[in-house]
BAPAVO-696594 format. One line per field, with one value per residue (C-alpha): x, y, z; residue in one letter; residue number from 1. Coordinates in pm, 1 decimal. Layout:
N
u	[X; ...]
v	[Y; ...]
w	[Z; ...]
rest	[A; ...]
nr	[NUM; ...]
END
This chain:
351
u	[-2316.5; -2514.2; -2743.1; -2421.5; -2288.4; -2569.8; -2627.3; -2273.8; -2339.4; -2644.6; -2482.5; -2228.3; -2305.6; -1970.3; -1830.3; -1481.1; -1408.1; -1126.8; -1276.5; -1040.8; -1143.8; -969.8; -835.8; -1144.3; -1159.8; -1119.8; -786.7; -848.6; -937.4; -648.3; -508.8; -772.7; -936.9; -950.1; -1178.0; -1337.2; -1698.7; -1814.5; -2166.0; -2318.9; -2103.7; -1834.7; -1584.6; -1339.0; -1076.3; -1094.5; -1379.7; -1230.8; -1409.1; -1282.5; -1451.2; -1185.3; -1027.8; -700.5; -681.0; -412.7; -190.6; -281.0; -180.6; 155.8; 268.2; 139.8; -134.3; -474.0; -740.6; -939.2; -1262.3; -1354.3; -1715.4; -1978.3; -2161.9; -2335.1; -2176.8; -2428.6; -2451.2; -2064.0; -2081.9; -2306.0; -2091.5; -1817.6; -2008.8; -2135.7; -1774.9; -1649.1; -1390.7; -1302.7; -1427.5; -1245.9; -1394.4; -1145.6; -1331.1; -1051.1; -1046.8; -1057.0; -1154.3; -1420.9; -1216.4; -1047.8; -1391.7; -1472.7; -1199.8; -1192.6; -1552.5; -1512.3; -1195.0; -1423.6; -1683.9; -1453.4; -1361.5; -1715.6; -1779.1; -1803.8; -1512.5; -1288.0; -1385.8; -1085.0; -738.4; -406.9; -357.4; -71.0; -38.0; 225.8; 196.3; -114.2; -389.1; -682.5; -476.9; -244.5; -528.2; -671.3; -337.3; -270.0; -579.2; -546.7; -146.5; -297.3; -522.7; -263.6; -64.6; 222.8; 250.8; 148.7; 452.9; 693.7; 600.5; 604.0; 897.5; 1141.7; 1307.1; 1148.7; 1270.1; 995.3; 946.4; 658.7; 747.2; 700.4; 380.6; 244.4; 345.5; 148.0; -151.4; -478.8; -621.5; -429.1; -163.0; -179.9; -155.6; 129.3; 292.0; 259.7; 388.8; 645.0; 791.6; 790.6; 914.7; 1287.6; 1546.3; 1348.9; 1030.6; 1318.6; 1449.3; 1330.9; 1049.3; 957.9; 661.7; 509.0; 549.3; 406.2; 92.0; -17.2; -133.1; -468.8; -378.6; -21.4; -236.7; -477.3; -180.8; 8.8; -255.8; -375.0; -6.7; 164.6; -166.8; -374.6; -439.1; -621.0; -844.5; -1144.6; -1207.2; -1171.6; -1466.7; -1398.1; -1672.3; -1686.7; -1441.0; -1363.9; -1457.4; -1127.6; -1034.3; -847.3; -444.4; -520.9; -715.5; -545.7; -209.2; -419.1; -535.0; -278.1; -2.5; -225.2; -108.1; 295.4; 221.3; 60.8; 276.1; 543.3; 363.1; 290.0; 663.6; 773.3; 526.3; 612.3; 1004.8; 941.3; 841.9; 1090.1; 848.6; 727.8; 1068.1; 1246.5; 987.4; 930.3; 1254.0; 1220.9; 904.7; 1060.1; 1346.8; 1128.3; 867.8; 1136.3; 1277.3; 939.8; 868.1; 1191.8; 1137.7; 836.9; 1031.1; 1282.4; 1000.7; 830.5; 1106.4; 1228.1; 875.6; 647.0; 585.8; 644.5; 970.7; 913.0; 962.0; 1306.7; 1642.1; 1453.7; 1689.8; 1421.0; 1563.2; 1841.9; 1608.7; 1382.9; 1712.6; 1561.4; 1790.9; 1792.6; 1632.3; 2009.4; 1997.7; 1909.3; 2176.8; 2422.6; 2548.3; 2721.9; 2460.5; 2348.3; 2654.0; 2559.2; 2160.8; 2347.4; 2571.2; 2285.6; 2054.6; 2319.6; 2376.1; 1982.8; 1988.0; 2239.8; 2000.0; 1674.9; 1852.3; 2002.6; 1654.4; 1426.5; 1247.9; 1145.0; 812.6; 906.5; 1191.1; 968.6; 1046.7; 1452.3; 1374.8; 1237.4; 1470.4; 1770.6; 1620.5; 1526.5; 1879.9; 2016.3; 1770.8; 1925.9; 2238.1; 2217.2; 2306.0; 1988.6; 1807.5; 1822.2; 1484.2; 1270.3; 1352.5; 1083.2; 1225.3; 1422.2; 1779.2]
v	[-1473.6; -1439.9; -1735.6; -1916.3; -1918.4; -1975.4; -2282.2; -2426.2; -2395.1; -2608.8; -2893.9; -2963.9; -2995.2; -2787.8; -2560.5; -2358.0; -2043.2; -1872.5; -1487.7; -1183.5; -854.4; -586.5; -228.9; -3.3; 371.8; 429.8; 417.9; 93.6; -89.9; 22.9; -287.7; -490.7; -794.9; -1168.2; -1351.6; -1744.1; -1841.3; -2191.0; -2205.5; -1892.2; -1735.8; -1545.9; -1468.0; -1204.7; -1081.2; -712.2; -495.4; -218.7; 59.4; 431.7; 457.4; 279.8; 436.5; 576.0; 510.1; 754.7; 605.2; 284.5; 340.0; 483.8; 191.0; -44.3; -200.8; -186.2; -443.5; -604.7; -868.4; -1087.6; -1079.8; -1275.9; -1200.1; -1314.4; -1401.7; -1273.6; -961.7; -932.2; -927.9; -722.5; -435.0; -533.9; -424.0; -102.9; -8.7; -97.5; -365.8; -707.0; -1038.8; -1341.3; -1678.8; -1985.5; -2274.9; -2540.5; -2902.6; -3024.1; -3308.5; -3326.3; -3316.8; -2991.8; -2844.5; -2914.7; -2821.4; -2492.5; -2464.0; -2488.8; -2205.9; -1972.2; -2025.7; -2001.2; -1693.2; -1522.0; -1583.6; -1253.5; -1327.4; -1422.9; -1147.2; -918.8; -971.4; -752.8; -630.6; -614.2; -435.8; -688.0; -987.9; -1082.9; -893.1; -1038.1; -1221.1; -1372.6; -1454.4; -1703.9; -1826.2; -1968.2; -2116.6; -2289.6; -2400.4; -2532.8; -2809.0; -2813.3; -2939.2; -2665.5; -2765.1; -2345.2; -2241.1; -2490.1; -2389.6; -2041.6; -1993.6; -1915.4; -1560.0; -1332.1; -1031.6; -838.2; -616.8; -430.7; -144.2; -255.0; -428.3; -123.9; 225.2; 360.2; 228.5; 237.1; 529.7; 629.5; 1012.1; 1083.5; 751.3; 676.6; 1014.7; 900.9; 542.1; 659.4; 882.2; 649.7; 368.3; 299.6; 9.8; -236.6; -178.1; -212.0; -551.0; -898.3; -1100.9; -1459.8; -1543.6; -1646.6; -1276.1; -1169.9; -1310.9; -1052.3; -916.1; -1046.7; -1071.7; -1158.0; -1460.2; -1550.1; -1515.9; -1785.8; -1973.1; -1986.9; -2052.2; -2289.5; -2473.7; -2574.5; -2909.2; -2799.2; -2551.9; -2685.1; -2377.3; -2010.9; -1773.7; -1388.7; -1272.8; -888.8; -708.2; -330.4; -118.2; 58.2; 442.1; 632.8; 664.3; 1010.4; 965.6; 700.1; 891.3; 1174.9; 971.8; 768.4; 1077.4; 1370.1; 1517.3; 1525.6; 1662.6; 1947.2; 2024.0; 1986.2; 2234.6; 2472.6; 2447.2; 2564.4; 2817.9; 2987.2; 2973.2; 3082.6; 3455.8; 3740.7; 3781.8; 3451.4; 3279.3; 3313.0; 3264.6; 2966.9; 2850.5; 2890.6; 2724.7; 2438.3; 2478.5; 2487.7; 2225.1; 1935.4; 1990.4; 1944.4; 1594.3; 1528.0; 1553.3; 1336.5; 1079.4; 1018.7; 1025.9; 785.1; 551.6; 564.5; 580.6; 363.8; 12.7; -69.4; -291.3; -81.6; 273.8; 165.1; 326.1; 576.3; 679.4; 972.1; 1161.0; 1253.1; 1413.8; 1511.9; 1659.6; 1761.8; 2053.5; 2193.8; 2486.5; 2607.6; 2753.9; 3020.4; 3140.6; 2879.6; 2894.5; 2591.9; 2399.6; 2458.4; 2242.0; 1954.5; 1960.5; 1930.0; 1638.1; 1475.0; 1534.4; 1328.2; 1032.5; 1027.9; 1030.9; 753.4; 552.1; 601.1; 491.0; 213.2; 48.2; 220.7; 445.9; 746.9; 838.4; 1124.2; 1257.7; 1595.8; 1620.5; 1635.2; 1885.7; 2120.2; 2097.8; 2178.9; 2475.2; 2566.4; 2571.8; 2722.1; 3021.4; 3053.7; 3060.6; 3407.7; 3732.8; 3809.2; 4136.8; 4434.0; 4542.4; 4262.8; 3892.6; 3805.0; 3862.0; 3634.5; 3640.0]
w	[-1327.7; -1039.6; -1062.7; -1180.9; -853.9; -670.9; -920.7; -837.6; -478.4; -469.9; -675.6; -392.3; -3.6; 89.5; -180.8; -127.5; -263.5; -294.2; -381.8; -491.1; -501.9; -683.0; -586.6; -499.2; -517.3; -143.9; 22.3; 233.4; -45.7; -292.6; -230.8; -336.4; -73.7; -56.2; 137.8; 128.7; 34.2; 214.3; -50.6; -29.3; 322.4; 249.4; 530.3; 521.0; 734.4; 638.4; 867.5; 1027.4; 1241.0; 1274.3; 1559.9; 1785.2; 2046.8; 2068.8; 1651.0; 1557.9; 1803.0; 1724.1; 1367.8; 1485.6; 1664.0; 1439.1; 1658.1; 1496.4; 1537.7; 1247.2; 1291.7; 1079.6; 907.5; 707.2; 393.2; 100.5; -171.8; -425.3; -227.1; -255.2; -627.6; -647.3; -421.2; -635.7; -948.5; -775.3; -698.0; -994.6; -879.9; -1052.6; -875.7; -918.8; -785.2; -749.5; -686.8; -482.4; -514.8; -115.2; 74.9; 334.8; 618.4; 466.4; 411.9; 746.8; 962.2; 751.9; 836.7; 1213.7; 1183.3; 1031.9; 1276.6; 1600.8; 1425.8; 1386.8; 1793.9; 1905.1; 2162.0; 1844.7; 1553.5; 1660.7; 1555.8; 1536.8; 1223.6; 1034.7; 651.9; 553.1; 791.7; 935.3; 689.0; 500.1; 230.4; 493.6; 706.4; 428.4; 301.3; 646.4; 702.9; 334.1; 448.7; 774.3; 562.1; 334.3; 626.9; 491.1; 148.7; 24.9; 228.6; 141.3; -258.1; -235.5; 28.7; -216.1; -281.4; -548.1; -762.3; -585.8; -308.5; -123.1; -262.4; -648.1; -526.4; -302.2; -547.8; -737.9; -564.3; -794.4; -766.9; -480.0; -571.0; -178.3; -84.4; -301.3; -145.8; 154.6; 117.3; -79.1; 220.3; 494.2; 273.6; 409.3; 345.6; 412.2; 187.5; -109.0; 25.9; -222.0; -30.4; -77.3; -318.5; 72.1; 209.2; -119.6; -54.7; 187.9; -183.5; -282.9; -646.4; -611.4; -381.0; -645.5; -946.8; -746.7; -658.5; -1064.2; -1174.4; -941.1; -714.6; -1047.2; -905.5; -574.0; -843.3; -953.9; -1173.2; -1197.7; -1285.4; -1374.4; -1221.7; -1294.5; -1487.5; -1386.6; -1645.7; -1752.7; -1739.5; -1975.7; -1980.2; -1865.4; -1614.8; -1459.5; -1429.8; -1250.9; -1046.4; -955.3; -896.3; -906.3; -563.0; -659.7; -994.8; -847.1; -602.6; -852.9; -1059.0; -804.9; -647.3; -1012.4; -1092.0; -804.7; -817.7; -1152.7; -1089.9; -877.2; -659.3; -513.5; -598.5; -296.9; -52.2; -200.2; -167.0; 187.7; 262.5; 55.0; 293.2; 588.7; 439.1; 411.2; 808.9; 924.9; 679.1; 739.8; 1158.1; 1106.3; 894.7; 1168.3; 1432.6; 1266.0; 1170.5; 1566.9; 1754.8; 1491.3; 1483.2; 1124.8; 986.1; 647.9; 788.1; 920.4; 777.2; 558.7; 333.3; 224.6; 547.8; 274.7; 31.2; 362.0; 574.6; 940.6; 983.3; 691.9; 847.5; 946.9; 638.6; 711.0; 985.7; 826.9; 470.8; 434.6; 497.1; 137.6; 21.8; 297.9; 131.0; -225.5; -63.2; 62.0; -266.7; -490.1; -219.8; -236.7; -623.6; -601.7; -353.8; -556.5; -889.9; -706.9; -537.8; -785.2; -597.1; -833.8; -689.4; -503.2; -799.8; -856.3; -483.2; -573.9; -846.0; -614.9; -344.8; -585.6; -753.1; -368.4; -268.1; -651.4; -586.2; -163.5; -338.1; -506.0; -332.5; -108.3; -240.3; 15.2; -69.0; -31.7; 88.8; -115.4; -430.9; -672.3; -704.5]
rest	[X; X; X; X; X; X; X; X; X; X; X; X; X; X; X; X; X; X; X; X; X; X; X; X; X; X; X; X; X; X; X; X; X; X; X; X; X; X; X; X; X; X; X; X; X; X; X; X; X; X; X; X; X; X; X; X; X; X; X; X; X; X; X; X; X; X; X; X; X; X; X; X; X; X; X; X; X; X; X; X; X; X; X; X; X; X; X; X; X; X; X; X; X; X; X; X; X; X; X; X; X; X; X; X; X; X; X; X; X; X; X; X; X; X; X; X; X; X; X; X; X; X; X; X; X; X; X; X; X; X; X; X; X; X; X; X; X; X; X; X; X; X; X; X; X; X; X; X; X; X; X; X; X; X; X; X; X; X; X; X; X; X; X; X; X; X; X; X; X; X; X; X; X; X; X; X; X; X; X; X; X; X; X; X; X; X; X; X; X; X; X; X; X; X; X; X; X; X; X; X; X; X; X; X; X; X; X; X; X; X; X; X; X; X; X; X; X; X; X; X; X; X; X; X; X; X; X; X; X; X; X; X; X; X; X; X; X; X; X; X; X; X; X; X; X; X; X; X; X; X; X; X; X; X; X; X; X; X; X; X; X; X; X; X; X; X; X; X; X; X; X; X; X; X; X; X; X; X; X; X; X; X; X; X; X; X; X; X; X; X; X; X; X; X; X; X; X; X; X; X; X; X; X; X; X; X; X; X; X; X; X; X; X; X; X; X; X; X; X; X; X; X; X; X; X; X; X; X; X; X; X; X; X; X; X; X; X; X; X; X; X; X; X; X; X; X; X; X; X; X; X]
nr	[1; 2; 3; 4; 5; 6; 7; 8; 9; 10; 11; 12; 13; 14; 15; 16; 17; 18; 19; 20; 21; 22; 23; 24; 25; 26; 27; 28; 29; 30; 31; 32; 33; 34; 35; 36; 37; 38; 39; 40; 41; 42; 43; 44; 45; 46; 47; 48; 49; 50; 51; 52; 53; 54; 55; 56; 57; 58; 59; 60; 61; 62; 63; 64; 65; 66; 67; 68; 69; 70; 71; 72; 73; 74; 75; 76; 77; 78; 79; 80; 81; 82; 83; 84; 85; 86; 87; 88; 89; 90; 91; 92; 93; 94; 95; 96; 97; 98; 99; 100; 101; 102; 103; 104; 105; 106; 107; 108; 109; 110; 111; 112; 113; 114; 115; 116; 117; 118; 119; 120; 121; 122; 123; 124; 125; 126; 127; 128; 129; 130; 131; 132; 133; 134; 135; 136; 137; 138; 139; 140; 141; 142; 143; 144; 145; 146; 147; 148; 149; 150; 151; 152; 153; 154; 155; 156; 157; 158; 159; 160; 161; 162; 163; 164; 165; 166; 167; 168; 169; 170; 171; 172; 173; 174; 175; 176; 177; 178; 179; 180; 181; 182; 183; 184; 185; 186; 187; 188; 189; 190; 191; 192; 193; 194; 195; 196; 197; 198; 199; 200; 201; 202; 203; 204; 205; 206; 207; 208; 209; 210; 211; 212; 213; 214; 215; 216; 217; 218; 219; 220; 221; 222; 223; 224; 225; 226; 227; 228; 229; 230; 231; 232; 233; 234; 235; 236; 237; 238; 239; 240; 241; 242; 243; 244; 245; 246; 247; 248; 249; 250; 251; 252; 253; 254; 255; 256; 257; 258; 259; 260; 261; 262; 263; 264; 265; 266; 267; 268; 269; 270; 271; 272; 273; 274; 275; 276; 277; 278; 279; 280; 281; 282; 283; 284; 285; 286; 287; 288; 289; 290; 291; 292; 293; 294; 295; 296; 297; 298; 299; 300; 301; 302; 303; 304; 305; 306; 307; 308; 309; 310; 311; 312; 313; 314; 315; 316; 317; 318; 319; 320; 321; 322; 323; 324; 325; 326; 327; 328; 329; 330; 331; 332; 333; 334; 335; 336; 337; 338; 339; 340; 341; 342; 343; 344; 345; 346; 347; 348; 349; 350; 351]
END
């Protein structure tokens, strides 16, 4: 495969590539990459440093700063095979000028006074990055085809993430309204294989020809549903195992309680303080409830949590967000066990 690309390379002065890369087993590449090859040079809008300053923060408020960088292409695969994620190679049909003036982009990008840009997850990543620069020779044409309203959202395209249980936890808690809503097929490109899927299906005539690369070797069914929601399956397991026996039951129940005001708190902090369109209007402050610490001075407020557990149920079923179901499960039997006349002996002990 290898000397296959380097073979088409040399047959052509300028040769485009449009290169996907699949979900990886770290959590910044769950998503999978796409970057372009110009012959052998492959330039990709992904490299990221932990070492910036003030990087929590940064996160928070949504302002985190990306560079572009340069590779080899042969090198690339050869990562690719190491990590065990797919590489697709899309050869595109363009002119001179269109090789050139995406040339010259690339380059003004790689100037050390250009590498950095402001990242965005959803709007200005490594897969938006590229299908920009493609609409710009295009002179528009990419948007004008693929602005048009899907059945999708980021939500479908985002949980369960490959490989990815705390991940998916996480996205799946700060999701809100928003993350539910239907995006164009152009918003859905921010995905590097929803990009290269379009790009195969609807823009045949600007592909020469597509090469599969490296295929990821598969894992089994088990493995992959471990994998993929390991972390809420074990806290599911442990939440029950617990409320299970007299003596752990109701101190579980509390630190349920207690566990869901303080996600909950950090929810609505993060919907009002954070920088992200998708955290807004989480409905998951429902299932999440902030104060539902007043439990424990105030006894109605175990009929407000079972209010707010069915509007939640009735949300979830509505938009389709299950993920964090095991979560409801919990909560319920949480407030069922709070419920029962509190033993005199031992607060510890089940009803």
């Amino acid at each position: 495969m290898l000397v296959l690309l380097l073979a088409q390379s040399l047959a052509s002065a300028k040769t485009v590539r449009l290169i996907t890369i699949g979900p990886g087993d770290e959590f910044w590449s769950a998503f999978g990459h796409t970057a372009l090859a110009i012959d052998q040079d492959v330039y990709g809008f992904g490299y990221f440093s932990f070492e910036q300053e003030g990087l929590i923060k940064a996160f928070i408020d949504n302002q985190m700063y990306y560079e572009i960088g340069l590779s080899d292409l042969n090198e690339e695969v050869q990562l690719a095979q190491w990590q065990n994620r797919s590489f697709w190679v899309q050869q595109l049909k363009l002119s001179d000028t269109q090789i050139q003036e995406i040339e010259e982009h690339l380059i003004w990008h790689i100037l050390p006074e250009n590498q950095s840009y402001h990242y965005d997850y959803f709007n200005n990543n490594c897969s938006t990055k590229i299908r920009d620069l493609l609409d710009q020779v295009w002179q528009g044409r990419l948007q004008r085809k693929f602005d048009q309203p899907t059945a999708l959202n980021h939500y479908q395209l985002t949980v369960p993430a490959n490989q990815q249980s705390w991940m998916n936890l996480g996205i799946s808690l700060v999701y809100g309204w928003s993350a539910y809503q239907p995006r164009t097929a152009w918003e859905l490109m921010a995905y590097p294989e929803y990009l290269y899927a379009a790009m195969e299906t609807s823009m045949q005539q600007q592909i020469d020809h597509t090469q599969l690369v490296y295929q990821q070797q598969s894992i089994t069914v088990w493995q992959m549903i471990w994998q993929t929601h390991g972390a809420i399956l074990a806290i599911l397991g442990f939440g029950l195992v617990l409320l299970a026996f007299g003596r752990t039951r109701r101190f579980m129940a509390w630190i349920l309680v207690v566990s869901q005001s303080l996600i909950g708190v950090t929810l609505g902090a993060f919907w009002m303080i954070g920088g992200y369109e998708m955290a807004s209007m989480n409905f998951n402050l429902l299932l999440f409830m902030p104060l539902a610490w007043l439990l424990i001075w105030w006894p109605v407020m175990k009929r407000i949590l079972m209010f707010c557990y069915v509007l939640w149920s009735l949300i979830a079923l509505y938009l389709g967000a299950w993920y964090l179901t095991p979560f409801l499960v919990l909560h319920v039997l949480a407030v069922w066990v709070l419920r029962q006349p509190r033993p005199r002996s031992n607060i510890f002990q089940g009803a």
